[in-house]
C-alpha positions in Angstrom: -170.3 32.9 4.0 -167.4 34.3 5.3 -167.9 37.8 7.2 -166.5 41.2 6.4 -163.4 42.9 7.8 -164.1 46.4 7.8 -160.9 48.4 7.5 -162.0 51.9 8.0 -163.1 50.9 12.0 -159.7 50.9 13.2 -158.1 54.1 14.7 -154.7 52.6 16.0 -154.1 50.2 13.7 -153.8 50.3 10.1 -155.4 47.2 8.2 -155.0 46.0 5.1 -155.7 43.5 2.9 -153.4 41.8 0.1 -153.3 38.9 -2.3 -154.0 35.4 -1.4 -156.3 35.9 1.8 -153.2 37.5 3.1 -153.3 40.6 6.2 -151.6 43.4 7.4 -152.0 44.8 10.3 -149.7 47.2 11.7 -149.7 49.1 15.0 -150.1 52.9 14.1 -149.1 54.9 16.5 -145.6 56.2 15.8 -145.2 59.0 17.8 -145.4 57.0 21.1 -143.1 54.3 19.7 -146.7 52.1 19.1 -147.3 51.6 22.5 -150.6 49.8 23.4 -153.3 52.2 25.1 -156.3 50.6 26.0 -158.1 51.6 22.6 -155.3 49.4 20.5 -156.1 46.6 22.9 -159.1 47.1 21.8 -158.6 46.9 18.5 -156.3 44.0 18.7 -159.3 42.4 20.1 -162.0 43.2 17.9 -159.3 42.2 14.5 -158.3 39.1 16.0 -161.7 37.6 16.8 -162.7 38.7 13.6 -160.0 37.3 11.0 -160.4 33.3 11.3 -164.3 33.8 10.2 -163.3 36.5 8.0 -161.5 34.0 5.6 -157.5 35.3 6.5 -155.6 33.2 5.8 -152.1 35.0 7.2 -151.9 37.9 9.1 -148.4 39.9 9.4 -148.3 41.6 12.1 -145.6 45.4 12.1 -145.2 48.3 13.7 -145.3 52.1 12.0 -141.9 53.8 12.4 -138.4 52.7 13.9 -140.1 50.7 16.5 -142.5 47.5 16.7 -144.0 48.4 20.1 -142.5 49.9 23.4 -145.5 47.8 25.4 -147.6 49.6 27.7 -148.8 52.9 27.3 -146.9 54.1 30.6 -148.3 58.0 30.1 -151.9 57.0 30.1 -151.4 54.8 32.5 -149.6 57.0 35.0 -152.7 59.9 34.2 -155.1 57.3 34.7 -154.2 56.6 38.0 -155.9 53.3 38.1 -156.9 51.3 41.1 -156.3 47.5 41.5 -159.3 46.4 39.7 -159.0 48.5 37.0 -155.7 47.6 36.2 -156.5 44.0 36.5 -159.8 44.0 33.9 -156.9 45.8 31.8 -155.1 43.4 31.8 -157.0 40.7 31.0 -157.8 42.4 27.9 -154.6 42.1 27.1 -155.3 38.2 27.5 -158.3 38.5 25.6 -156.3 39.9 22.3 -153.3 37.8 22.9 -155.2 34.5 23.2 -156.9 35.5 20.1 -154.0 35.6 18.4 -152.4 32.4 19.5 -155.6 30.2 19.3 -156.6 31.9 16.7 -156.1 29.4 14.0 -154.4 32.0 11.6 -150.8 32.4 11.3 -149.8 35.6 12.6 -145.8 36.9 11.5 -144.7 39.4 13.5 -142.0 42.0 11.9 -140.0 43.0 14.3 -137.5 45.8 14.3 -136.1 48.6 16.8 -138.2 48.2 20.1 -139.7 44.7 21.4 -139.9 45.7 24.8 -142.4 44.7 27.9 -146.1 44.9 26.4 -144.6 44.6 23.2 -142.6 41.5 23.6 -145.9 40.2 25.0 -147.2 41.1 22.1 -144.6 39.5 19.6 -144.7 36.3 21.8 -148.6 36.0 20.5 -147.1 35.4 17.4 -146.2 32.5 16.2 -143.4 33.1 13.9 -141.3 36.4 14.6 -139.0 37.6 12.5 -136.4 40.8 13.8 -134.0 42.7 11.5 -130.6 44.3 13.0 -132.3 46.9 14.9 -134.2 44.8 16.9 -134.0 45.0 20.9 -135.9 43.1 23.2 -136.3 43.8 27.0 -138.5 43.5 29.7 -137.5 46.9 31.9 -140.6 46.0 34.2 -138.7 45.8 37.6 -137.1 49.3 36.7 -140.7 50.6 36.3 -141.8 49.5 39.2 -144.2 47.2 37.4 -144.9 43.4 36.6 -145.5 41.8 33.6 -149.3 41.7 33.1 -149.8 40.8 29.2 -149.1 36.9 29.6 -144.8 37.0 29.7 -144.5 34.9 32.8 -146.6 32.5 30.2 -145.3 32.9 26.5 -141.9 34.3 27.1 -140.8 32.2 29.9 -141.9 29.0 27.1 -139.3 30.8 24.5 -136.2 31.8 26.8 -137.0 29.8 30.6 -137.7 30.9 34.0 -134.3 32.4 34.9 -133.5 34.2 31.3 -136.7 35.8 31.7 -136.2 36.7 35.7 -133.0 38.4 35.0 -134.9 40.3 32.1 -137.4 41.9 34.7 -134.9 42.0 37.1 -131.9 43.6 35.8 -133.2 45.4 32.9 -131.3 43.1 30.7 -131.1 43.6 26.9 -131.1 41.0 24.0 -130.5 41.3 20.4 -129.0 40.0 17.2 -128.0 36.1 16.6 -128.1 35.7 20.5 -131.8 36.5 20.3 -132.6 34.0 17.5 -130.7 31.6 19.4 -132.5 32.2 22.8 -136.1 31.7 20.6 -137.0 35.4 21.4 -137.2 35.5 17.1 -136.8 32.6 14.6 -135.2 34.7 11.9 -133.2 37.4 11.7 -132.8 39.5 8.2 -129.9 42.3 6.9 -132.7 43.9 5.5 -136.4 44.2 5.7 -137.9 42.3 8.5 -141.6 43.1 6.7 -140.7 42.0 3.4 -139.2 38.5 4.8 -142.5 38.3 7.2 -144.8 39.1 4.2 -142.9 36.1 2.1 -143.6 34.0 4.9 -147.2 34.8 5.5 -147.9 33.9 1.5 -146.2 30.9 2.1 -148.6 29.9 5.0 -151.4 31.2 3.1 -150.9 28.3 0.8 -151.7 25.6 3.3 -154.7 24.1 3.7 -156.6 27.0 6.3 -157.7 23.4 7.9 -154.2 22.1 8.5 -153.0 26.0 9.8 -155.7 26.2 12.1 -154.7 23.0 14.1 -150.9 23.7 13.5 -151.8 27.6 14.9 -154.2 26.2 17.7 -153.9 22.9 18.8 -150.1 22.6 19.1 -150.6 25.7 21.6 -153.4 23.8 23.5 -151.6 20.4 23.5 -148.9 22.5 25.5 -151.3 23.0 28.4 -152.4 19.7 28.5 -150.5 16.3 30.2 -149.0 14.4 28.3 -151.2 11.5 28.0 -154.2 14.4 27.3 -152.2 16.0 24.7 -151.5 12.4 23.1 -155.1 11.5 22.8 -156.3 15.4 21.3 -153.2 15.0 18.8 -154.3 11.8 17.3 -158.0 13.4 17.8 -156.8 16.5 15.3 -154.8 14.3 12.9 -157.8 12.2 12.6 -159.7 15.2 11.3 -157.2 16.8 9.3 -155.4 14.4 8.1 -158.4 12.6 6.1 -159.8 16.4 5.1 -161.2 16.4 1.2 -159.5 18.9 0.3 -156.1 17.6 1.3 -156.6 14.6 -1.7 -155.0 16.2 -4.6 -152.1 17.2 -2.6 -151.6 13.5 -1.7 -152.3 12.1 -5.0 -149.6 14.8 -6.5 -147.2 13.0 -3.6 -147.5 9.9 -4.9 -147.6 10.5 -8.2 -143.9 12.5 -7.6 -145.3 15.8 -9.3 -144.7 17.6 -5.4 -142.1 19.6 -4.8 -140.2 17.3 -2.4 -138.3 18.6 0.9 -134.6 18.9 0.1 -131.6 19.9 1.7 -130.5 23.7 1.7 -127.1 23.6 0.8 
């Protein structure tokens, strides 16, 4: 029996529930453009591990306000005066909830829109589909700071843009939006309009996959990555061995063959 998600334990996030085992979760603190203090962490945490026994099935993923997420929470940091340690156990909190997400098993959508900087890019790169609208920035002002990426960039981000996009990023500061974006990976759509209401479409089309097939497709393609090649061959066939022959997976085959699936066309 699956267990309970329950919504009212969350302070920094808002949680909610909608049709179709599908989730949102949206990062609630406005005010500070959603930057993540070590009580969202927290939370983030806490969700995350939660949602693939919890029977989600899609999670999307927003921000409250103008911004997704400005990424580290640079005034409580700067009062907590932290020493090396506790900076570092901070950080691999950050780990903990981002890994979560990314292993998961549940598709996670991020809606982007007006700030996806440092933390928060970390954040969005957890994701595994992102979707910005035209407000959408993203940047990674660490060197500025006087800081260094500690939320998993030099691993996720670096896999969407490259070494050298995402040394220039720290370094200089440097700013990407719209179609360039998209076309770096930073995002894989980009909407006129509502960046939610495209996510939300996409997460209740996720929802209707198999949960079997979504978790390998939202875990093991992301393991595979940090395997060699001949590794990664061997757990691939491995997964598709399981999945492929799953129960439930037999009427969707039979409709196949019997031509009463919808069949992958052309978008012209």
């Amino acid at each position: 029996m699956a267990i309970q998600i329950d919504m009212t334990r969350y302070e920094n996030l808002a949680v909610e529930a909608h049709d179709e085992g599908v989730w949102v979760v949206t990062l609630n603190r406005p005010t500070k453009r959603n930057a993540l203090d070590a009580n969202t962490i927290e939370e983030l945490v806490d969700f995350f591990s939660t949602a693939p026994r919890a029977g989600v099935r899609a999670i999307v993923l927003a921000g409250s306000g103008d911004h997704f997420c400005a990424g580290l929470d640079l005034i409580e940091h700067h009062q907590a005066d932290r020493s090396p340690a506790d900076f570092m156990h901070i950080c691999l909190r950050w780990h903990e909830a981002f890994n979560k997400m990314e292993y998961g098993g549940v598709p996670i959508i991020a809606a982007l829109n007006g700030a996806v900087v440092g933390g928060g890019l970390e954040l969005a790169s957890a994701a595994h589909i992102r979707v910005m609208d035209k407000t959408t920035y993203f940047a990674l002002p660490e060197g500025q700071r006087g800081l260094f990426t500690g939320g998993g960039a030099t691993i996720r981000v670096t896999d969407l843009v490259g070494k050298s996009r995402m040394i220039d990023m720290m370094l200089t500061g440097r700013v990407y939006q719209g179609q360039e974006a998209v076309d770096l990976g930073l995002a894989q759509y980009i909407v006129e309009g509502s960046s939610f209401e495209k996510a939300l479409e996409l997460a209740h089309k996720a929802a209707q996959n198999l949960p079997l097939s979504n978790f390998a497709i939202c875990s093991a393609v992301s393991h595979m990555q940090n395997m060699s090649a001949l590794d990664a061959a061997y757990a691939e066939a491995v997964v598709a061995g399981v999945v492929n022959t799953q129960p439930e997976a037999r009427s969707r085959l039979a409709a196949f063959a019997d031509k009463s699936a919808a069949r992958v066309r052309a978008n012209y």
